[in-house]
N, C-alpha and C positions, 0 to 999 in steps of 0.2 A: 679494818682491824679494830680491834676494841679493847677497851685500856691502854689505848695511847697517851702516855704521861709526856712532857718537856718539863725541864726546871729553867724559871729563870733567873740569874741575882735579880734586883730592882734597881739600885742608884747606880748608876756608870751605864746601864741597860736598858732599862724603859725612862728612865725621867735623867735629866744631869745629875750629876756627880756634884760636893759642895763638900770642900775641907773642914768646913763649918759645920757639918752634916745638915738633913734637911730636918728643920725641928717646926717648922707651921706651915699650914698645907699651901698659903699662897706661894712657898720655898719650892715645891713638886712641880715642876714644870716636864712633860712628856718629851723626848728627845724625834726632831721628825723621824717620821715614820714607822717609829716604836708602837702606834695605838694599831695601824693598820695590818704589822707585823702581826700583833695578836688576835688582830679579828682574821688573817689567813689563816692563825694557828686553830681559831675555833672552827672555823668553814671547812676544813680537813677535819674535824674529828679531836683533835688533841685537848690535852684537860691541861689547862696552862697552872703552873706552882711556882707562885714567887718563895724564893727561898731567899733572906737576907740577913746580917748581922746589921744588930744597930744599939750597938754597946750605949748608944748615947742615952738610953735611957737608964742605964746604971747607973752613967756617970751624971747622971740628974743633969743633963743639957734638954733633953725631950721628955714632955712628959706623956704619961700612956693616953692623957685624953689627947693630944695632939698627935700624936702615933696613931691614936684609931682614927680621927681624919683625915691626916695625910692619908691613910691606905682607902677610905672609904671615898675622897678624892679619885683617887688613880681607879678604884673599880667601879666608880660615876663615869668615869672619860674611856675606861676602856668598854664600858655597858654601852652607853652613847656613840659608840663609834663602831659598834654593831659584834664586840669581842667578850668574852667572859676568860673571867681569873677563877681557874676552880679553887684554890686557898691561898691565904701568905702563911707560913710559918716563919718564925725570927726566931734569933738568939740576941737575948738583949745584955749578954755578959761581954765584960770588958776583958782584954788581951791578959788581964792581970788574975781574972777569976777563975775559980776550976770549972771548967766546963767539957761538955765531951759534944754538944749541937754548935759553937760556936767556928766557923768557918777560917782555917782550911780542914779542919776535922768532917769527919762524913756523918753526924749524929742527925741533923734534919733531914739530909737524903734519906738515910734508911730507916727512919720513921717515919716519911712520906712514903716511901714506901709498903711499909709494912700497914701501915694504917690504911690506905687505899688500894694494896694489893697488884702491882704493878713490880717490876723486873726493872732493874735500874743497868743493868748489860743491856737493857734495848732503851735505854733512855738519854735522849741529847739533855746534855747541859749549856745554859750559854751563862758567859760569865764575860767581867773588864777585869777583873786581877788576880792574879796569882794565886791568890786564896781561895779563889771560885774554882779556877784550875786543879787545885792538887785536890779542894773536897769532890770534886768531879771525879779524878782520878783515881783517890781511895775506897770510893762508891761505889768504883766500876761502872759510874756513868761512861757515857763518851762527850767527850768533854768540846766544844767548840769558845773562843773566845771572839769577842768584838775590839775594835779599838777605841768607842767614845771611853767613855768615865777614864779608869787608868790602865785603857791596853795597849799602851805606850810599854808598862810596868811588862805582860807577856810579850811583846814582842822583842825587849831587849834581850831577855834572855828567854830562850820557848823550848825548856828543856824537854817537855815532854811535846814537843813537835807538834801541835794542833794546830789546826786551822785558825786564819785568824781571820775576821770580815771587816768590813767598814762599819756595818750598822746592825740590828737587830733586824733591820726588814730583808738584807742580805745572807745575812746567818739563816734566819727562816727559810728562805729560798734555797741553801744546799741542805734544808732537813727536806723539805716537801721533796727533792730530787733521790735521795738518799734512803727513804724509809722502806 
């Protein structure tokens, strides 16, 4: 199959979660088995899309030179461990800014879309919270969550009924069964 897309958030997903958000790349730490998650997702075919908010650099906690190593970090470890990231896109607006890309809104999904030309009804989403969820679901992704970062937060309440896995290497394994 060709143009096989996956989104996936980044923090709570491939690397830990940090209330403090992650602002310097020695902060990115891969969550196991999240790097080899993605080199399955590339060995199938799929063109992997980190899609994340990271208000923090609005709110001047990170700034963009350290945003571009933290992300050039994770695509050294996931290159090295035999995976590729075909983009990130972010939204670096805070809960308080007008924004229409900023998550749980669907604005980076369907400009990933639109821009690479892919079908987001055939597109898994993996997400840790709620807000990955609903931009999943207003996307017309199909939406999968995990429970590292905060899928504590979907599983308390999972109004829209998705699946929820243990891990990102898990989650991969009911898309590779499922596509």
């Amino acid at each position: 199959m060709i143009n096989k897309f996956i989104i996936l958030d980044r923090d709570g997903v491939i690397n830990y979660e940090s209330s403090e958000y992650i602002k310097k790349p020695h902060e990115w730490n891969p969550i196991p088995g999240s790097l080899d998650a993605i080199k399955t997702l590339s060995d199938n075919g799929f063109n992997v899309i980190v899609i994340t908010n990271q208000s923090g650099l609005n709110r001047g906690i990170i700034s963009y030179h350290d945003f571009v190593a933290i992300n050039l970090k994770m695509l050294d470890m996931v290159d090295k461990h035999g995976g590729h990231i075909h983009s990130v896109l972010y939204c670096p607006h805070t809960p308080d800014e007008p924004s229409v890309t900023r998550k749980p809104l669907s604005g980076m999904f369907t400009q990933a879309a639109e821009r690479y030309g892919f079908n987001l009804r055939k597109t898994f989403s993996i997400g840790d919270s709620p807000r990955d969820i609903e931009a999943s679901k207003s996307s017309k992704c199909i939406p999968i969550a995990v429970r590292t970062g905060n899928g504590h937060l979907i599983e308390r309440d999972n109004k829209h009924r998705v699946k929820v896995f243990d891990d990102l290497k898990s989650s991969v394994d009911y898309v590779l069964k499922n596509i």
